[in-house]
C-alpha positions in Angstrom: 99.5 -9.8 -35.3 97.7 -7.0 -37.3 94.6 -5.1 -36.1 92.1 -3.8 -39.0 90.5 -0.8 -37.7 86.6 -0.6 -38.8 84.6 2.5 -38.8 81.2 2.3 -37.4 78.7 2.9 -40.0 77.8 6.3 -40.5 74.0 7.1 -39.1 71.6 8.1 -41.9 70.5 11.6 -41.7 73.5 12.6 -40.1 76.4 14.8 -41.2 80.8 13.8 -41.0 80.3 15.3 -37.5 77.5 13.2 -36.0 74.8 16.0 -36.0 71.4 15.5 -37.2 69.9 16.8 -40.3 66.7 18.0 -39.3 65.3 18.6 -43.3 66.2 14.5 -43.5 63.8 14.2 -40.5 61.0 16.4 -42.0 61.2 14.7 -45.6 60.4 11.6 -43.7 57.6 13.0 -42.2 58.5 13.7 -38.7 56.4 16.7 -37.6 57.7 18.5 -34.3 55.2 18.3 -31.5 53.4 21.9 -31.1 54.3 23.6 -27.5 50.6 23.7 -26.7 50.6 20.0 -27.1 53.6 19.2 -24.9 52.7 21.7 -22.4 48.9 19.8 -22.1 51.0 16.6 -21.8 53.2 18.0 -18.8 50.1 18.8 -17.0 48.8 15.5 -17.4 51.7 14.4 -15.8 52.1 16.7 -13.2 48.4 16.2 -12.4 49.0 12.2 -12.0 52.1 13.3 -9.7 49.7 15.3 -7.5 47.1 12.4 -7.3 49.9 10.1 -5.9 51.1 12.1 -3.5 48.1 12.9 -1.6 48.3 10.1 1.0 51.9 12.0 1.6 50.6 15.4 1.0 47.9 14.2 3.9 50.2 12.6 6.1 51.8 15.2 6.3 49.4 17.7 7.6 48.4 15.4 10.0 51.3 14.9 11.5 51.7 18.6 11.7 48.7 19.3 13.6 49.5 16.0 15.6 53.0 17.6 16.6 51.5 21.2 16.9 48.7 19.7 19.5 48.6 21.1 22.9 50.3 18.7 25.6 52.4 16.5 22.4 55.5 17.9 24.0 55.2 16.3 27.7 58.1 13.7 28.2 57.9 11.0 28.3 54.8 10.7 25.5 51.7 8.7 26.5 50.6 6.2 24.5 48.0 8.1 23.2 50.3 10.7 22.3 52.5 8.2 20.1 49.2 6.2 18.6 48.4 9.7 17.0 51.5 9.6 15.4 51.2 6.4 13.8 48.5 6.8 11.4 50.0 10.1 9.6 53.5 8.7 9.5 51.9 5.7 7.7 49.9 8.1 5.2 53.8 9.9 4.5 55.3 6.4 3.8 53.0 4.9 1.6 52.6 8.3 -0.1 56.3 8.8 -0.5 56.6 4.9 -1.8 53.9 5.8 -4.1 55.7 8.6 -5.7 58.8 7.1 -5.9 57.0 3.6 -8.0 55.9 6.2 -10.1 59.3 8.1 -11.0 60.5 4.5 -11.6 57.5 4.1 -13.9 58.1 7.1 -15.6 61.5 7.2 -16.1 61.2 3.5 -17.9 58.7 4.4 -20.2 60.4 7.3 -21.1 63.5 5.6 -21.7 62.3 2.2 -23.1 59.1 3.4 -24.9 59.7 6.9 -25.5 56.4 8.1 -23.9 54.9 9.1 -20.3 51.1 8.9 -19.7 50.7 12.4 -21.0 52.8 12.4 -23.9 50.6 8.2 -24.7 48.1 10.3 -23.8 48.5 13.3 -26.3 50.3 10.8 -29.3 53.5 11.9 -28.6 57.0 10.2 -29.2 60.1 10.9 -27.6 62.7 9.2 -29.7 67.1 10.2 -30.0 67.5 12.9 -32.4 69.7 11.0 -34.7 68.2 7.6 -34.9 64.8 8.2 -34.4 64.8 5.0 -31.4 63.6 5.3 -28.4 65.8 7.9 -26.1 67.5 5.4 -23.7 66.8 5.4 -19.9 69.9 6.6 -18.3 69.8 9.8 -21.2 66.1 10.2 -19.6 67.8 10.0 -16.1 70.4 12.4 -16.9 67.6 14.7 -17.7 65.8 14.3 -14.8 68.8 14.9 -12.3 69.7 18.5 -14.6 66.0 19.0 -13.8 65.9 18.5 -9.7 69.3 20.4 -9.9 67.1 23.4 -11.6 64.6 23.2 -9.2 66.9 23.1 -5.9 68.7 26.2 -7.4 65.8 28.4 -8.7 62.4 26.5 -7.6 60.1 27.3 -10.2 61.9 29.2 -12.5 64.7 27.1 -12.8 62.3 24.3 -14.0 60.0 26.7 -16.1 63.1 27.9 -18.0 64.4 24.5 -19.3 60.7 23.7 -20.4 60.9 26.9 -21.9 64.2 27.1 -23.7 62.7 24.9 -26.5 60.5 28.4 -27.9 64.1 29.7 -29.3 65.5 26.6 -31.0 68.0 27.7 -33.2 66.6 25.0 -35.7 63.1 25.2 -35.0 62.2 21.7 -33.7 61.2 23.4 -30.3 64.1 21.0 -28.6 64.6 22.6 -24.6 68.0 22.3 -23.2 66.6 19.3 -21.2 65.9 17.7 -24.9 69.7 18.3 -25.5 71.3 17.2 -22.5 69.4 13.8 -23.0 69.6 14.2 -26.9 65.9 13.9 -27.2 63.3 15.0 -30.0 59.3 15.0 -29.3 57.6 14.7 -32.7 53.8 14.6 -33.0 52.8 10.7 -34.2 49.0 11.4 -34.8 49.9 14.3 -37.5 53.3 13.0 -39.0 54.9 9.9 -39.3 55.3 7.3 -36.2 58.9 6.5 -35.6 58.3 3.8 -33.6 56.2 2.2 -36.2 59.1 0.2 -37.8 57.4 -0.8 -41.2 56.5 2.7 -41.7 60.2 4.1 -41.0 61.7 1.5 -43.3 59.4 2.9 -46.2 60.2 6.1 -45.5 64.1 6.1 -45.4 63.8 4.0 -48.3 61.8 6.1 -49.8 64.1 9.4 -49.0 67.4 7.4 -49.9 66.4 6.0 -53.3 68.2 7.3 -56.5 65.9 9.4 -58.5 65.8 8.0 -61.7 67.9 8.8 -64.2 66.5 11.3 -66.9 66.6 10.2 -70.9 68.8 11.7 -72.6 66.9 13.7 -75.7 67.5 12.2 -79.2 69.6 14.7 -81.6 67.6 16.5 -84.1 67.3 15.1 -87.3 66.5 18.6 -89.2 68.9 20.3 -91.6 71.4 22.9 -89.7 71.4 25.0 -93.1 68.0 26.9 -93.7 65.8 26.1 -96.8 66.5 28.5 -99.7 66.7 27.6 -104.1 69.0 24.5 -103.6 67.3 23.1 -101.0 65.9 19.5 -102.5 62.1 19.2 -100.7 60.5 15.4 -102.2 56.9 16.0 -103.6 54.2 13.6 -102.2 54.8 10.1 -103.0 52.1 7.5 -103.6 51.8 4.4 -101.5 50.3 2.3 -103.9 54.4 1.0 -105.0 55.5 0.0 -108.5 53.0 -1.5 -111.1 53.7 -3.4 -114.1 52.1 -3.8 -117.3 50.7 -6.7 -118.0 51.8 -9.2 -120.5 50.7 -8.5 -123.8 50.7 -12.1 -125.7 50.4 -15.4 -124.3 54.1 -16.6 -124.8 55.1 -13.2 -122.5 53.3 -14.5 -119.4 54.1 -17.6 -120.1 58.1 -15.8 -120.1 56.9 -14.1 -117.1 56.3 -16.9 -115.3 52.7 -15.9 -114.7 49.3 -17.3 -115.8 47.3 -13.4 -115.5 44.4 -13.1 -117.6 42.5 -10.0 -118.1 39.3 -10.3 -116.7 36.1 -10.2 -119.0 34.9 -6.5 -120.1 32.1 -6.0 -118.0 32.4 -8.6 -115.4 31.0 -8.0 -112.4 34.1 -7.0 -109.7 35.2 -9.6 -107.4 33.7 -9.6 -103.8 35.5 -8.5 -100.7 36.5 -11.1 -98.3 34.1 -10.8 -95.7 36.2 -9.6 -92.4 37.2 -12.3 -89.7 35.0 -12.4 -86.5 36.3 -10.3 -83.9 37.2 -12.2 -80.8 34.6 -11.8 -78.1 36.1 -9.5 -75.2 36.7 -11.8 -71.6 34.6 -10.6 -69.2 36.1 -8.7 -66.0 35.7 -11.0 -62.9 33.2 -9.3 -60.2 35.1 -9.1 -57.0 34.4 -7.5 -53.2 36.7 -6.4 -50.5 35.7 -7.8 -47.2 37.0 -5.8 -44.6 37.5 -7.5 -40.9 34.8 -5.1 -39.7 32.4 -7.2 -42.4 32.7 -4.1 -44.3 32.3 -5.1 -47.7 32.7 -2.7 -51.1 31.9 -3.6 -54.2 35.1 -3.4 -56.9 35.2 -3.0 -60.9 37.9 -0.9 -62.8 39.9 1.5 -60.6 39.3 1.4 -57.1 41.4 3.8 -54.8 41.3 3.4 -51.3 42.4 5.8 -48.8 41.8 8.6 -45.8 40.6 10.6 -48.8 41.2 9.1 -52.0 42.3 11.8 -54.8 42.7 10.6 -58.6 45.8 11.6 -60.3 46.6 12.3 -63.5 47.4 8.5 -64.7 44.1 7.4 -63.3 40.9 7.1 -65.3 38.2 9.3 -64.8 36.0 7.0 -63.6 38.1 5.4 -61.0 36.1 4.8 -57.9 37.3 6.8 -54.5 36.5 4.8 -51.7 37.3 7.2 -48.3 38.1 4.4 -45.3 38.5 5.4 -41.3 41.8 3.7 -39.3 41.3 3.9 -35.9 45.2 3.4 -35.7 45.8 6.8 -38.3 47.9 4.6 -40.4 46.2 5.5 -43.7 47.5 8.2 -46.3 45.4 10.3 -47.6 45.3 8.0 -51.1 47.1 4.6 -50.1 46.6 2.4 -52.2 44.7 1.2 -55.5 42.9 -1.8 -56.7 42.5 -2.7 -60.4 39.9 -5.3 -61.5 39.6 -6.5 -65.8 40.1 -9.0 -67.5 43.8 -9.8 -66.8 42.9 -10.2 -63.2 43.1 -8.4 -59.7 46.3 -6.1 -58.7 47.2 -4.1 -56.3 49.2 -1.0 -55.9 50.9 0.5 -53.0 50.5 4.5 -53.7 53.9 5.7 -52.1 51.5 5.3 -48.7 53.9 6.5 -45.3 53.1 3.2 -44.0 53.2 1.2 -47.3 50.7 -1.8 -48.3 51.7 -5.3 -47.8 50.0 -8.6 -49.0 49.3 -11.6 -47.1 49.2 -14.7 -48.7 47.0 -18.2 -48.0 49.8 -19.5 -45.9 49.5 -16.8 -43.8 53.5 -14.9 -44.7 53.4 -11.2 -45.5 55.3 -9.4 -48.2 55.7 -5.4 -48.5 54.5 -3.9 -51.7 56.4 -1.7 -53.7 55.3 1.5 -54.0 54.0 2.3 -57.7 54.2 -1.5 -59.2 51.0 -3.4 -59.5 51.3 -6.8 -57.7 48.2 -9.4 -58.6 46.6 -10.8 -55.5 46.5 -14.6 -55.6 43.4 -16.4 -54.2 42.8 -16.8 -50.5 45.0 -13.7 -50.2 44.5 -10.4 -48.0 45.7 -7.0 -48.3 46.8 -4.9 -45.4 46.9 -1.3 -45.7 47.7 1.0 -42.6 46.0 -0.8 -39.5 43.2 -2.2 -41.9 42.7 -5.8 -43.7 40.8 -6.8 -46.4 40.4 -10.0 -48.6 39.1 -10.3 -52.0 36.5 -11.8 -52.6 35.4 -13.2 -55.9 31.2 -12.5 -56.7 29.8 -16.2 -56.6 32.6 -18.0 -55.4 
């Protein structure tokens, strides 16, 4: 019995020996989360931490000055003594159950959905530094324990040096030892690309990974190697009018000639021109709108280019229409996507957006555009572009 051995395939964006690429991460548009950013989203979590724990925090301190009262120490206790103790050693266990729900909490969104309520807060994403998924909840639990361990060995410091660590990444990502250990990335989702938003990733990497096209090859040069000097032959200017016979002089040479050409009269009157053939009328360009889900609706004639602020390039006409839109979800590039309206009909084209345009058909099944083709949008259809939707909309139907 023979075993075939299959290697795994290799990760994209990663070298032979497993480690990431971080300038295949930035041409995807990953942007590292700023320090300032992550350090506002630790103390929204630290602050939520403190809010839990002040039933224990309370609890605590009442039990403290219950135990500390004169007369607690008489054995046996009175009853009075031991209802005293009651209520703050209920404050310390709901507090401390409290805490711990929310370590649980944390740790499994960390893990599972790559964020904590300050990073969701903040638009952070904590995703593995090769595959851009989310990090994995026992990495996120290793990271934790390397965490407690720093802060039972050096409290405060310990902790305050792994956070830290990430202002001297060797590859400037701002990755802290802890990041390592649990072979975690935070990027910044509100000012680069969202790696959990998978439509947008597969554009990207497809995008990044594409062949560039193939150059033409320049045709060879059709001029003389050898200079011009006395022997070089140089044609005058020919006429265009071609080769003209004289006409037959007698009547048995164009009847030999196969031809029946009479001079015309001395003094006739030249023969009119054909009058010139009717140009065809030009087909009027239908009059659409794009109606937005908002009820939005724009009017749209020519070029149309839609985006977070529309900029015409150089194959656009100059009188293409710029049409700035606002996505509450920041899925819109800066120009995403363009409509064309004349006589052939209505297209669309995605404009290599980050998270591409895709058309929705009367059936309800949505296709992905690709990016720089025109695609004509059938009737009933809609076009979704970033977290926005819009239908055209023909004037008078």
């Amino acid at each position: 019995m023979s075993i075939t051995m299959q290697s795994a395939e290799p990760i994209p964006g990663t070298g032979a020996d497993g480690r990431p690429d971080p300038a295949y991460a930035a041409a995807l548009g990953l942007v590292p989360a700023p320090s300032a950013r992550r350090s506002a989203a630790f103390a929204i979590d630290a602050a939520v931490w403190m809010l839990v724990a002040v039933p224990a925090v309370n609890g605590w301190i009442q039990l403290a000055l219950a135990v500390s009262a004169p007369g607690i120490e008489t054995v046996p206790a009175t009853a009075a003594d031991v209802g005293a103790l009651v209520g703050p050693l209920v404050l310390v266990g709901v507090g401390q159950l409290l805490v711990g729900v929310l370590g649980i909490v944390q740790l499994a969104l960390h893990g599972r959905k790559g964020v904590t309520i300050g990073k969701a807060s903040l638009g952070l994403r904590s995703v593995n530094v090769a595959t851009f998924e989310r990090p994995g909840f026992w990495r996120v639990v290793l990271r934790a324990l390397v965490l407690w361990l720093a802060q039972g060995v050096l409290p405060l410091v310990g902790p305050a040096i792994c956070f830290g660590s990430g202002l001297w990444d060797p590859e400037g990502r701002g990755r802290s030892w802890l990041d390592r250990i649990g072979r975690c990335w935070v990027v910044d989702a509100r000012r680069g690309l969202d790696p959990f938003d998978a439509r947008a990733l597969r554009h990207a990497r497809r995008q990044v990974e594409s062949e560039p096209l193939a150059q033409r090859a320049s045709l060879p040069s059709l001029a003389s190697e050898r200079g011009v000097d006395e022997r070089t032959f140089i044609p005058a200017a020919r006429s265009s009018s071609g080769v003209v016979a004289a006409p037959p002089t007698s009547h048995a040479e164009a009847e030999a000639a196969g031809a029946g050409w009479t001079p015309p009269p001395l003094g006739a009157p030249p023969a009119p021109a054909p009058e010139p053939a009717p140009a065809p009328e030009p087909v009027p360009a239908p009059a659409v709108t794009l109606v937005f889900a908002d009820g939005a609706r724009i009017a749209a004639s020519g070029t149309t280019l839609l985006g977070r602020g529309p900029a015409r390039g150089e194959a656009d006409p100059v009188d293409a229409a710029l049409v700035p839109l606002v996505d509450p979800s920041m899925g819109l590039s800066k120009t995403h996507a363009a409509v064309e309206v004349d006589a052939r009909g209505i297209r669309v084209t995605d404009r290599w957006s980050s998270n591409g345009t895709s058309l929705i058909d009367a059936a309800g099944v949505e296709r992905d555009l690709e990016p720089g083709v025109p695609e004509a949008v059938p009737p009933g259809s809609a076009v979704r572009l970033g977290g926005l939707e819009f239908r055209v909309e023909a004037v008078g139907a």
